[in-house]
N, C-alpha and C positions, 0 to 999 in steps of 0.2 A: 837517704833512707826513705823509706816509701811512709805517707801519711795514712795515719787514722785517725776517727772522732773518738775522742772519750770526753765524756760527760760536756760534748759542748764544745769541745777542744781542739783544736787540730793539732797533732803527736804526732812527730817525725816517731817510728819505731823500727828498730833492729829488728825487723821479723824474721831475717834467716836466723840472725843469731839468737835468738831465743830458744828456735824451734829445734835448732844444733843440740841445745842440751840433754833433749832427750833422746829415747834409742826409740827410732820408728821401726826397726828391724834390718835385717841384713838386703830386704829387698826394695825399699827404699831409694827411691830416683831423688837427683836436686839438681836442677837447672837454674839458670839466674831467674826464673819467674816462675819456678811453680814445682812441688814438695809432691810426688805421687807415692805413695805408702799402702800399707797395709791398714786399717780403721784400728784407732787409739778407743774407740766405743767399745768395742765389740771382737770378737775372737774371728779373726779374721786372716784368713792363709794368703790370701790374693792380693795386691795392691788395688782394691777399690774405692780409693779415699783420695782426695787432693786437697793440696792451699794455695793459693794463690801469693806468691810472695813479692810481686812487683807490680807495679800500673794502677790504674784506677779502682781495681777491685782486689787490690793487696789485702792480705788478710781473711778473708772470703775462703769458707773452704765446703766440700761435699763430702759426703759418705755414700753411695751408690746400693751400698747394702742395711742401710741404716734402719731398724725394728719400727721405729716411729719417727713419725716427722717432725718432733721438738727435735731430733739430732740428726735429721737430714741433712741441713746447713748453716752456716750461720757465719757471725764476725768472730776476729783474732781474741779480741777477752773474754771472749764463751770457750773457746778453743783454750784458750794458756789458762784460764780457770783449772778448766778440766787438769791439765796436764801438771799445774801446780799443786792442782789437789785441796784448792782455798776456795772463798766465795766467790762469785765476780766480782763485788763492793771491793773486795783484798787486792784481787788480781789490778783494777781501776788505779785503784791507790800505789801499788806497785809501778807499772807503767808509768804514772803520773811523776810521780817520784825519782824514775829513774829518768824520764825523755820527756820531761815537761816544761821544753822552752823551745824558742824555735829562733833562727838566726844564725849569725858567724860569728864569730868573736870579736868583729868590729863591731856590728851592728844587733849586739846581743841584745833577744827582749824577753824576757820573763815573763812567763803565765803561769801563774800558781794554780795551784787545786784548790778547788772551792775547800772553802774551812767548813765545819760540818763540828757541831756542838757536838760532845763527846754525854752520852746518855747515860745516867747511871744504871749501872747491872740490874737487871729485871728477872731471875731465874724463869724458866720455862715451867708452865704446870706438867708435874705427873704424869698425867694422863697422857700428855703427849706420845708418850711410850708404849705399848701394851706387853712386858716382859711374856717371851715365847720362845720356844726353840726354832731354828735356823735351820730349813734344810737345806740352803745353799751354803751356809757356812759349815754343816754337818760334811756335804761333799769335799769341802775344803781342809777337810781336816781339823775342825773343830769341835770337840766335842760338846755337850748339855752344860758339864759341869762349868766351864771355861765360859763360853756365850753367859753363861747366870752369873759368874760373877763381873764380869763386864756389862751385866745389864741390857743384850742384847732384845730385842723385838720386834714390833711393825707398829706403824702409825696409821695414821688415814690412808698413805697411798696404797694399791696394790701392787704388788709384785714386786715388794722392796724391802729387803730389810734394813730395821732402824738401829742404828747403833747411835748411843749417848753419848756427849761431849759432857764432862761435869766437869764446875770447878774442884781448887784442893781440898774443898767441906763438902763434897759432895752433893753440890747446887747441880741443878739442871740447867747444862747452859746453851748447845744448841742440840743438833740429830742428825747424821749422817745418812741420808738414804740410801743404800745401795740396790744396786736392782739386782735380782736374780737371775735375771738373762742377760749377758753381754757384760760392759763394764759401766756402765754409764751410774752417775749418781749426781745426789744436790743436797744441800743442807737448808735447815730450819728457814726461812724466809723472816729475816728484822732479829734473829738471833745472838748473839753476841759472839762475836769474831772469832775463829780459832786460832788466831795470831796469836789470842791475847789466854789459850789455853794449851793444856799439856792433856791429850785423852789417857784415857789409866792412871794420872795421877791419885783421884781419886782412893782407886785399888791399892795403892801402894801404900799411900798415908793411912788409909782402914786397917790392912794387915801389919803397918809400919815394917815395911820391906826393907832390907838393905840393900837387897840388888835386885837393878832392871836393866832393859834392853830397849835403847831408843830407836824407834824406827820411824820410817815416812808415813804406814799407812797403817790401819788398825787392823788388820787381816792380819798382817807379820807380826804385829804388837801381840796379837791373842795366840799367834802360832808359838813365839817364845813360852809363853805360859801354860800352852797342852804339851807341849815339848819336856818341858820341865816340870811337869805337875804343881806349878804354880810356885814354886822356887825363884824362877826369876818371873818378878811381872815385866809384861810387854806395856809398853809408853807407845805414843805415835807423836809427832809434830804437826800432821796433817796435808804433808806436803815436801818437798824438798829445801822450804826455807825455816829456820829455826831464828828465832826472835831473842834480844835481849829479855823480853817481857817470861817468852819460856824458859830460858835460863836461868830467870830468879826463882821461877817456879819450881823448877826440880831443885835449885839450893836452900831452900824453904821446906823442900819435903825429907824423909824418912832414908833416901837413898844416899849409900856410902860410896858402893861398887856401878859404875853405870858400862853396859858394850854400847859402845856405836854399832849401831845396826841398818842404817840404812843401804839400800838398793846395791846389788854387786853389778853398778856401772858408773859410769863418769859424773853424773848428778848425785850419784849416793855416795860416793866419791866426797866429794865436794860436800853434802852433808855431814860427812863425819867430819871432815877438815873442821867443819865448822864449830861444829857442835863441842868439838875436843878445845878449840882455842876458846870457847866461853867457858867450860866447867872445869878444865886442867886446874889442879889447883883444890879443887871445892869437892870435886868425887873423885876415887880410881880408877882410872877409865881402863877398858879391853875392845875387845873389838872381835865381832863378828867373822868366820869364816865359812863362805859360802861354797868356797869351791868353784865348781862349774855352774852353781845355780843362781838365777838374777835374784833372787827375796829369800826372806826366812819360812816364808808358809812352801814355796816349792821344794825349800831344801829339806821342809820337817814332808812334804807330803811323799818325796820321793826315795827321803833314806830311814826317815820315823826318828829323825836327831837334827840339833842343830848345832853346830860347831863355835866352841870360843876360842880366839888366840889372846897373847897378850899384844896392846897394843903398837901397833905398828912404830917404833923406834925413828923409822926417817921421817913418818907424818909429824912427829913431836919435835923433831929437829929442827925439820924446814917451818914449823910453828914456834920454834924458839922457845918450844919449852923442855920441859926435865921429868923426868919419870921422877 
């Protein structure tokens, strides 16, 4: 496997297979060295994007069309950030954790991750936020009502809207920037991890919900909830991996009824797998049906509904649990 540095490090990494998990689109090239796609930034028809996934500059990728040049180019944990949907610090720690030793099994040597004092919780001030209406998220199919209880707005940057991370008391705990052109975004800088958070939890413990819809991102999170006029709150994970830490989180909350809702592809997939072997047991689970549509916000933008089933019988099986 091809090396990268993290934090100091040198990391044998599975770069194809990481980059496998997600869906670059149907036009998508892969050679033994190099991933040509469509731009994962930005709304992109054309393959004008590449990575690098072998030799010296493994990991290394371009966007040829890219709005600004913080995401013109860069290394693989800017890249699998993004595409995880975490910090980079997360993504780091991830990597580290999974390919963080280097040798053969005769001559195995272990290099650990730096150990890193675990800081206590610090809420974000207020102000960080400036609650407002969205008009990118108004395009999206979200209405005033929905965005204000999610606490939607704008920070310091421009061109971006700020969506709040809270804890289950409704602390400030980090800020999701999304930008309104293209897909590109980044959270709170020194924030407090969204590993270690559930988004709309909040919402649910206030209204004492019984039933929500867990998804990967908070666009689908807020689209369950205009979908349903706030009958189901939308939850987000923030990403495609879901943590024991968020698990306890939703069993600590107000919810009875939860859908898996993640992504209608082989990563969303694999989140609800997931998601279902932690909470089976503690909520009833259901589960999302998308159809033909990849997320909850294109299925609510394109039919004005979003579809529940009960949940999938063989996913429970081959999880070796019981309705």
């Amino acid at each position: 496997m091809p090396n990268i540095s993290i934090r100091g490090q040198t990391v044998d990494v599975d770069i194809t297979g990481e980059l496998q998990r997600f869906d670059f689109g149907y036009r998508a090239r892969w050679t033994t060295d190099k991933l040509v796609a469509a731009s994962p930034f930005r709304y992109d028809s054309t393959p004008s994007f590449f990575v690098n996934l072998d030799g010296e500059l493994a990991g290394t990728w371009k966007d040829s069309g890219a709005y600004d040049s913080e995401w013109e180019s860069g290394g693989f944990v800017k890249l699998l950030a993004f595409l995880r949907q975490e910090t980079y610090e997360e993504t780091e720690d991830y990597l580290l954790a999974e390919y963080g030793w280097t040798g053969n099994v005769e001559t195995l040597t272990i290099k650990p991750p730096r150990l890193r004092i675990k800081q206590p919780f610090r809420p974000l001030d207020e102000s960080t936020v400036t609650p407002a209406q969205s008009r990118y998220l108004e395009a999206r199919g979200i209405g005033g009502r929905t965005q204000a209880l999610y606490g939607v707005g704008y920070g310091r940057q421009r061109g971006f809207t700020a969506i709040p991370w809270r804890t289950a008391s409704g602390q400030l705990a980090n800020v999701k920037y999304r930008a309104t052109r293209g897909k590109v975004f980044f959270y709170e800088k020194g924030a407090h991890p969204i590993r270690r958070l559930v988004w709309g939890i909040d919402v649910a413990n206030q209204l004492q919900a019984r039933t929500a819809a867990l998804c990967e991102a908070e666009i689908d999170g807020m689209s369950w909830a205009q979908a349903t006029d706030g009958e189901i709150i939308g939850l987000a994970a923030g990403g495609v991996t879901f943590t024991d830490e968020q698990a306890d989180i939703i069993k600590r909350s107000s919810i009875e009824r939860l859908v898996l809702a993640g992504d209608n592809d082989k990563a969303g997939r694999k989140f609800n797998e997931v998601v279902a072997a932690k909470l089976a047991g503690h909520v009833e689970l259901l589960q999302a049906d998308y159809g033909e549509f990849k997320d909850a916000n294109e299925q609510w933008r394109q039919l004005g509904e979003i579809t529940i089933t009960n949940c999938d019988e063989n996913l429970l099986i081959n999880l070796e649990l019981r309705i």
